[in-house]
Each structure stands twice: as structure tokens, then as C-alpha cells.
C-alpha positions in Angstrom: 28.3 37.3 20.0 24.4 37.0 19.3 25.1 36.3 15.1 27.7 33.3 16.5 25.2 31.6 18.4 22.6 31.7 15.3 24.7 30.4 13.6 25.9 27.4 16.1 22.2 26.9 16.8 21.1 26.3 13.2 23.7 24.1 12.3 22.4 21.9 15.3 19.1 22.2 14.4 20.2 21.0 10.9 22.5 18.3 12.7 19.3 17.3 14.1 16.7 17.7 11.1 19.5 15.3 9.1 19.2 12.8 11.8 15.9 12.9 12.1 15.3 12.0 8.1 18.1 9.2 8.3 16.7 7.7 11.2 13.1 8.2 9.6 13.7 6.2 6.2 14.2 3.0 6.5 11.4 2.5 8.6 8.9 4.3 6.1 6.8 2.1 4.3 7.6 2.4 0.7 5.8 5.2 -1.0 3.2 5.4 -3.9 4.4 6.5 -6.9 3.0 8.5 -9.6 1.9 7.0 -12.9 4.6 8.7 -14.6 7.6 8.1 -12.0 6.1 4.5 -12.7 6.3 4.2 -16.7 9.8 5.9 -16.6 11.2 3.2 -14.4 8.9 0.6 -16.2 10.6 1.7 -19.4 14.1 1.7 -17.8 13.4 -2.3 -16.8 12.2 -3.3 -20.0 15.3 -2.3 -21.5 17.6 -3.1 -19.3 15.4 -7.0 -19.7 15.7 -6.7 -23.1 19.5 -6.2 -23.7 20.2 -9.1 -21.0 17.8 -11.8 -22.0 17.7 -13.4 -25.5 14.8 -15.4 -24.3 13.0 -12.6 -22.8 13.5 -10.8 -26.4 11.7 -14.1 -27.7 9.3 -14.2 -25.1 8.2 -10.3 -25.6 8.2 -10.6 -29.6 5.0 -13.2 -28.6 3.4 -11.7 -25.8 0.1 -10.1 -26.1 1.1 -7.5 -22.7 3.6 -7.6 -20.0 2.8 -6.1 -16.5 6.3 -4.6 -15.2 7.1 -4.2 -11.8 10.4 -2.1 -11.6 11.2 -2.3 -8.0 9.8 -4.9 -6.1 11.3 -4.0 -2.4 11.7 -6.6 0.1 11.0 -5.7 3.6 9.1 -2.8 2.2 5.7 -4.5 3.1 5.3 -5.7 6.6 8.1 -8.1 8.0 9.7 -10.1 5.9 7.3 -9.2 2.7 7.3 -7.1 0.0 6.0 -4.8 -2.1 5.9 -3.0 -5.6 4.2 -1.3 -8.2 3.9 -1.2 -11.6 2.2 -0.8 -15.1 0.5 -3.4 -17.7 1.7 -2.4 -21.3 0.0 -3.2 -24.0 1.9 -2.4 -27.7 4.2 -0.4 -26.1 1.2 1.7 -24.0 0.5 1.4 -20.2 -3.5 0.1 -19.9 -3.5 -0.4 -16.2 -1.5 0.2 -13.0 -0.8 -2.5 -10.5 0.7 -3.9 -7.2 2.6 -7.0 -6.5 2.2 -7.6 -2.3 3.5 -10.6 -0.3 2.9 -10.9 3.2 6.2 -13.3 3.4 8.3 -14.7 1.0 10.7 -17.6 0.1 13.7 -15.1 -0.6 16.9 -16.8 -1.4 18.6 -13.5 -2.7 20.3 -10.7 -0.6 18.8 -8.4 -2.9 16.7 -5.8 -1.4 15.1 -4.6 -4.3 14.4 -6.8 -7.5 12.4 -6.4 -11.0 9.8 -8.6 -12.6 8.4 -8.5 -16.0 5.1 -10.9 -16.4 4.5 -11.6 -20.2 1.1 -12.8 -21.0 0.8 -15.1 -23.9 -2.6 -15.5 -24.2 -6.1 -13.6 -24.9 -7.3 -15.7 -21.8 -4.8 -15.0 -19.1 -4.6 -11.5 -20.4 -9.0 -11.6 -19.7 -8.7 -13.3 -16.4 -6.4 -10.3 -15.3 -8.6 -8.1 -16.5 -11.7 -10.2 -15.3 -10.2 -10.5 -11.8 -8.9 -6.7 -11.2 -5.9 -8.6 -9.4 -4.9 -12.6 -8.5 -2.5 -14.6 -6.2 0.3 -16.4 -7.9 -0.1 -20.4 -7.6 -3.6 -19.9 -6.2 -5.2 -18.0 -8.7 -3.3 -18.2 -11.8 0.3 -20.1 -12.5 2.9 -18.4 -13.5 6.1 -19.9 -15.0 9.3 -18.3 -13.9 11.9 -18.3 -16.8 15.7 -17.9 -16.3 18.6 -18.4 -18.2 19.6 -21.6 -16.5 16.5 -24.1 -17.1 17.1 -24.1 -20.9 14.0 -22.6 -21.4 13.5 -23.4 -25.4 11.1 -20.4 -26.7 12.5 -20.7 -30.3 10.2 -23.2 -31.0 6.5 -22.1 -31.6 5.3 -24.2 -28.3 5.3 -21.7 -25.4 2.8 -23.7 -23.5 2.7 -21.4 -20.3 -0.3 -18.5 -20.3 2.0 -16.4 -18.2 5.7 -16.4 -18.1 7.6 -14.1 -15.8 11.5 -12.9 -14.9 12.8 -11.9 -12.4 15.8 -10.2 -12.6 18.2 -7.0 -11.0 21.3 -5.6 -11.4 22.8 -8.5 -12.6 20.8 -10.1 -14.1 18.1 -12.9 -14.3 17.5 -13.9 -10.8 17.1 -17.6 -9.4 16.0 -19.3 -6.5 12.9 -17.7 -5.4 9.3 -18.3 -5.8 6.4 -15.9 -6.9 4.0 -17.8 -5.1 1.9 -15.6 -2.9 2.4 -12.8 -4.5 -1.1 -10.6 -4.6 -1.6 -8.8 -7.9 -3.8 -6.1 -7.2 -5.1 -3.2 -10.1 -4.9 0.2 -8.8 -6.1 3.4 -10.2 -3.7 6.4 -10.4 
């Protein structure tokens, strides 16, 4: 009878352990990732930007870098905030690694967890960056957020806007939320 209640007593205990880590995740803040867990997943958002967005194609064929932010999780910083991380790629090479954190954000989506691809267009926004180690969105530096729906015309040679981001997720280019606040930060890894 002793083997039988080993055996009833480590299936509880596993019982338990599973509990434990299902009651234990959600509330976890989100985790740093590695810089190569990072570039896989930036790589895997680039594409999947690429196939869905003729403009974004347009936009990239431009842009001197674009800092990717694969999963931006809501409610993963604080309450009501969010955070991500994420890599600055140069001709096709990862230069820096960043963070995108918002203490609280004007979320219109039910998405938990979202992309975001900044293009820089010019040698100046792509200095200040550099200059800056990090900035706030709409404080520090404006950032124009593309979709599908405003008719955004990049065939023509006049992309005005230093810094043009998307924002999309599984289905696509997102609308109907705002970037503003969000805290850029460099980080080494």
C-alpha cells in the first residue's frame, strides 16, 4: 500500500505545482528577453508587416532604420500600461536594443498584445535617437501613425514625417490608438 500512496501523493503535489504556475502567470510582469529571442520575433513581424502593408513596403524601401517592437503587451507594465521590447535595424542588422513603456494608454483595441514597426526617414530623427538613448512620443519626438485607412500617399517622393510608425497584429494594421506617451528607452543586452 506504501507504492500507492507515492504515487497519489505526487500526482497532488503535481496537481498543486500546475496550479501554482497557472495562478502565478498572469500576474508576472512580462519578462526580458534575450537579444536573440528578440531578433527572431523582430524578423517574424517584419514579415508578417511586409506581406500585409503595400505602404509599409513603400515606407521601408525609404527608411534609413526601423526600431521593431514585436510584442507590445498591454497590462504587462503596471495597470493599465504596457510594455515591450525590441531591436533598431539598420540594412537588415540589429544596432541597438530598446523598450517602448507606457504608464497608461488610450487603448481602443481588445488586443492584449500588439506590434509596432517605427521607420525613420531621416539622418536627423535617426541622430536624435541615437543622441537621446530613448524619447517620449508627442513630447519628445512626433511620430506619425500610418494605416491603411488615412489614404496615406507614400508613392509620391514627399514623405514629410521624420518618423512614421504601424501598428499592427494578427490582423492587421491597427487603428484607433495613440502612441503618445510611450517612453523609448535604449537598453544593452
Amino acid at each position: 500500500g506504501a507504492m500507492l500512496g507515492l504515487i497519489s501523493m505526487s500526482r497532488v503535489a503535481l496537481a498543486a505545482s500546475l496550479a501554482i504556475l497557472l495562478v502565478a502567470t498572469p500576474e508576472q510582469p512580462a519578462r526580458a528577453a534575450s537579444a536573440s529571442e528578440i531578433d527572431t520575433k523582430v524578423d517574424l513581424a517584419l514579415d508578417r508587416l511586409m506581406r500585409e502593408s503595400e505602404t509599409a513596403r513603400a515606407v521601408a524601401d525609404r527608411a534609413l532604420a526601423v526600431l521593431v517592437f514585436p510584442d507590445i503587451v498591454k497590462g504587462g507594465f503596471g495597470i493599465g500600461g504596457q510594455f515591450g521590447e525590441g531591436a533598431l535595424r539598420k540594412d537588415g542588422v540589429t544596432v541597438g536594443y530598446y523598450n517602448d513603456a507606457a504608464a497608461s494608454i488610450g487603448l481602443q483595441i481588445g488586443a492584449q498584445t500588439y506590434s509596432q514597426a517605427m521607420f525613420f526617414m531621416t539622418e536627423e530623427a535617426l541622430a536624435f535617437l541615437d543622441k537621446s538613448a530613448g524619447f517620449e512620443i508627442g513630447a519628445d519626438a512626433n511620430v506619425a501613425l500610418a494605416n491603411e485607412g488615412l489614404g496615406y500617399d507614400v508613392t509620391t517622393s514627399t514623405i514629410q514625417d521624420p518618423i512614421i510608425a504601424f501598428v499592427f497584429g494578427q490582423k492587421g494594421l491597427m487603428a484607433g490608438l495613440t502612441l503618445e506617451g510611450s517612453k523609448i528607452t535604449k537598453v544593452t543586452k
